[in-house]
Backbone as ProteinMPNN parsed JSONL, in Angstrom:
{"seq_chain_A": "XXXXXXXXXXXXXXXXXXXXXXXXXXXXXXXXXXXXXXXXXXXXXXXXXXXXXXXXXXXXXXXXXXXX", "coords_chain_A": {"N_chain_A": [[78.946, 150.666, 79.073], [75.962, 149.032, 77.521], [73.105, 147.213, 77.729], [71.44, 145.69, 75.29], [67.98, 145.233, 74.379], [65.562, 142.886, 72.229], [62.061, 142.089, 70.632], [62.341, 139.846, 68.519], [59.965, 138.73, 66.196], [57.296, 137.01, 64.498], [55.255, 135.217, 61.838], [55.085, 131.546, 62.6], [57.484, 130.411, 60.783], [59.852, 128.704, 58.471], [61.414, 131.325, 58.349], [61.344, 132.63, 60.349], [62.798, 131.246, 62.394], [65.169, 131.439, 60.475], [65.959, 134.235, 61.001], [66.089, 134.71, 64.042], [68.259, 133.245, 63.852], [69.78, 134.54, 62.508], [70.412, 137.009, 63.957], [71.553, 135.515, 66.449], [73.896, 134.915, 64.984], [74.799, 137.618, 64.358], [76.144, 138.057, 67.244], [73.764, 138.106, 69.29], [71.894, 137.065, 71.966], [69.689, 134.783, 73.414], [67.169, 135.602, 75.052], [65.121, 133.904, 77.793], [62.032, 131.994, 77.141], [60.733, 131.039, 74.063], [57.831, 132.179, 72.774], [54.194, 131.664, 71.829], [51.521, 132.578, 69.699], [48.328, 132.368, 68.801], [47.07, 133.961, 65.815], [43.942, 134.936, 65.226], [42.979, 136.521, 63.257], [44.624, 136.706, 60.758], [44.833, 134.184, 60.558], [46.887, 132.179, 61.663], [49.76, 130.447, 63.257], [51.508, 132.671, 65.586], [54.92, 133.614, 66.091], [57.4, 134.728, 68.877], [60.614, 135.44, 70.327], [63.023, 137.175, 72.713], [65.637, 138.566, 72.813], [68.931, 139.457, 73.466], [72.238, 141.52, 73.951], [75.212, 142.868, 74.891], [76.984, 146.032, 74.493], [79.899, 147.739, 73.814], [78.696, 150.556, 74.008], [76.937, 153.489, 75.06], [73.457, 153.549, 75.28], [71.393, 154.636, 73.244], [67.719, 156.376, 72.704], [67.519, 156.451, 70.005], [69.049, 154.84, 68.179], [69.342, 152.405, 66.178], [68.827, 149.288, 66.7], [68.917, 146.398, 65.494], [70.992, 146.76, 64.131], [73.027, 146.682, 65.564]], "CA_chain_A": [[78.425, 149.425, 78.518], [74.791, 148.926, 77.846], [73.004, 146.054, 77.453], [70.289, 146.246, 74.76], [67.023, 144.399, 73.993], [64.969, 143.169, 71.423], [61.771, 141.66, 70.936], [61.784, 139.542, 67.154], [58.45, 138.579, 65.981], [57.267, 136.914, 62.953], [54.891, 133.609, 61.387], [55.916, 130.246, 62.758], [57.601, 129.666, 59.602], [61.254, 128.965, 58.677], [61.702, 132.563, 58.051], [61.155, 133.006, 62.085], [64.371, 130.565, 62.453], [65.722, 132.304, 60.398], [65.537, 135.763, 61.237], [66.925, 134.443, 64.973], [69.914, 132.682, 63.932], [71.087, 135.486, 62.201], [70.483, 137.696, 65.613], [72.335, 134.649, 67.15], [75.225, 135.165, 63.947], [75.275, 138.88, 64.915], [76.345, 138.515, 69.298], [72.668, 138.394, 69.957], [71.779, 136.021, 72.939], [68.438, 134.12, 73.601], [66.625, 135.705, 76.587], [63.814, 133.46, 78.121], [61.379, 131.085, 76.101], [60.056, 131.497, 72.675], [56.21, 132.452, 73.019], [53.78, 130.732, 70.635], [50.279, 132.425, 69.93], [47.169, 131.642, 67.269], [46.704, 135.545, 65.593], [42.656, 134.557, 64.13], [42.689, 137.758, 62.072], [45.164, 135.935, 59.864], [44.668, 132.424, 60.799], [48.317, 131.897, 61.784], [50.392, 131.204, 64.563], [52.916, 133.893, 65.471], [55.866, 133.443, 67.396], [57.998, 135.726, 69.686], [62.185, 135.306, 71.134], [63.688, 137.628, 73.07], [67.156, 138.627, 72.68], [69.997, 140.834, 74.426], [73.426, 141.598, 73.847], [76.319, 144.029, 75.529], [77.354, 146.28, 73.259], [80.595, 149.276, 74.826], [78.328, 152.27, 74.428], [75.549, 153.844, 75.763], [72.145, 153.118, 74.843], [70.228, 155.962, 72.629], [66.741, 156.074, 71.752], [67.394, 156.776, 68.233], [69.898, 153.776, 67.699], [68.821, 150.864, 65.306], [69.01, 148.108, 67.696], [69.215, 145.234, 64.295], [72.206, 147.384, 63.182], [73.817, 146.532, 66.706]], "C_chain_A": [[76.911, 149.412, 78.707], [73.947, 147.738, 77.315], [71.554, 145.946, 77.016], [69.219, 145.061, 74.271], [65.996, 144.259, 73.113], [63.803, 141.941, 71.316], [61.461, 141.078, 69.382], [60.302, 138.21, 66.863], [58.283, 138.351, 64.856], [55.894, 135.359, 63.031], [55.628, 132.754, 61.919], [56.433, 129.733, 61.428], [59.395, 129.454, 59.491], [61.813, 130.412, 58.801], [61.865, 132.894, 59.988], [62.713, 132.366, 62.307], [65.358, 131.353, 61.725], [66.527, 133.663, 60.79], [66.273, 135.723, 63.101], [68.278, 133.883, 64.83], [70.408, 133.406, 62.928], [71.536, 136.514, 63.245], [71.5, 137.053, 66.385], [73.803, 134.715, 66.17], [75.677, 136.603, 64.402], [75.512, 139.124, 66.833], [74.677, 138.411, 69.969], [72.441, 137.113, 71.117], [70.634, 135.449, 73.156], [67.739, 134.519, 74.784], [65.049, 135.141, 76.911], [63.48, 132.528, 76.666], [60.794, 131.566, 74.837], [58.571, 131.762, 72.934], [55.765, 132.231, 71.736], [51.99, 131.211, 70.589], [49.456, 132.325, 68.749], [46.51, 133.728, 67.037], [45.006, 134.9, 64.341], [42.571, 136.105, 63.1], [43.349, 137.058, 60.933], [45.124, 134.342, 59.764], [45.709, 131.768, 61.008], [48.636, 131.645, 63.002], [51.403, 132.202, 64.753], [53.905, 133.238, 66.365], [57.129, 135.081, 67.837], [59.374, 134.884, 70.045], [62.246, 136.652, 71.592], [64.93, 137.697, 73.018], [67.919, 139.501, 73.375], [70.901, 140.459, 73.795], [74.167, 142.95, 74.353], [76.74, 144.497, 74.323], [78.444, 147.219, 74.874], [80.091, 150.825, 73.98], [77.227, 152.313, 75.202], [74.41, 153.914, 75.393], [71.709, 155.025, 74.759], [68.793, 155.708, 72.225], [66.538, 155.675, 70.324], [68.845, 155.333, 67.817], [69.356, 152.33, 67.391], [69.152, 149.807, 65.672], [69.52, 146.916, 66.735], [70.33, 145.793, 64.075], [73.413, 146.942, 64.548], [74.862, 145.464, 66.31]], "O_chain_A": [[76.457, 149.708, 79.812], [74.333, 147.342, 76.215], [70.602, 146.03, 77.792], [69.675, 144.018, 73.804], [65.314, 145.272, 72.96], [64.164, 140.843, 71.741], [60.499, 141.599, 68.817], [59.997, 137.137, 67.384], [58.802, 139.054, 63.988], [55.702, 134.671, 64.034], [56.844, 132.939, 61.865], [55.921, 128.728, 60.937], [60.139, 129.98, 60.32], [62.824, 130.514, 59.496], [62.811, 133.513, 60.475], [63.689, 133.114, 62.368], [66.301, 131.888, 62.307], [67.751, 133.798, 60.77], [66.949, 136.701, 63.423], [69.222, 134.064, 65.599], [71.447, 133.023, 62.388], [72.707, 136.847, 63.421], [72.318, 137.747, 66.988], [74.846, 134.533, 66.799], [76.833, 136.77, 64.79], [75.136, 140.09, 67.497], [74.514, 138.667, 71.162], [73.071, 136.096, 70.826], [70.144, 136.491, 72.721], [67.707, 133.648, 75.654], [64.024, 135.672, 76.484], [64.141, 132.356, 75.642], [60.37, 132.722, 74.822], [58.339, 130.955, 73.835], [56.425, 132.425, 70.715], [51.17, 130.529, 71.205], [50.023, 132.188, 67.665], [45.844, 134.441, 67.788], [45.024, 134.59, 63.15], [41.752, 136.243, 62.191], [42.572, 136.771, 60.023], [45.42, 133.595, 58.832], [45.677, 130.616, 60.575], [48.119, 132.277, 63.923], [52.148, 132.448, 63.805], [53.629, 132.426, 67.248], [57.447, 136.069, 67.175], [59.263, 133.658, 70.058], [61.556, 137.446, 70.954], [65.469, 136.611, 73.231], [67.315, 140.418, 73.932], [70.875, 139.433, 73.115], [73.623, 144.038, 74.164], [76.892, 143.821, 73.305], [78.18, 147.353, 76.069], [80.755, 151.765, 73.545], [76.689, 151.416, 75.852], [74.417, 155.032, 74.877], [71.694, 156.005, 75.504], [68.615, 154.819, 71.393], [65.762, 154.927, 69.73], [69.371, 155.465, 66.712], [69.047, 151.419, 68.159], [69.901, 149.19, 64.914], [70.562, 146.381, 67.114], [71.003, 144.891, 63.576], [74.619, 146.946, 64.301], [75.717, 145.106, 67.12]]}, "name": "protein", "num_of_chains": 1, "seq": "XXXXXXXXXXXXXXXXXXXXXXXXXXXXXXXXXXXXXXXXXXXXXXXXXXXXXXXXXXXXXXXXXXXX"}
């Protein structure tokens, strides 16, 4: 069993909600607080979640963590 992590990243926009509650539709879990910062190259804020989930194998480099 290995228990794999991911870090999704995007615009504060719905698309960010998004893009987690399908992570949260696919077993994914919420780890820690959302992080919220101002990117001035684009003039945006960004935001950050953390996620985990157990999967029963063994963690590979080469394995497409979203495909989990």
């Amino acid at each position: 069993m290995s228990t794999l992590y991911r870090l999704l990243t995007a615009e504060d926009s719905s698309a960010f909600c998004h893009k987690i509650t399908d992570a949260l539709a696919k077993g994914w879990v919420l780890h820690g607080s959302p992080c919220y910062a101002f990117d001035p190259a684009t003039n945006v804020m960004r935001c950050a979640q953390a996620v985990t989930k157990n999967i029963d194998a063994e963690y590979t480099p080469d394995m497409k963590l979203g495909a989990q």
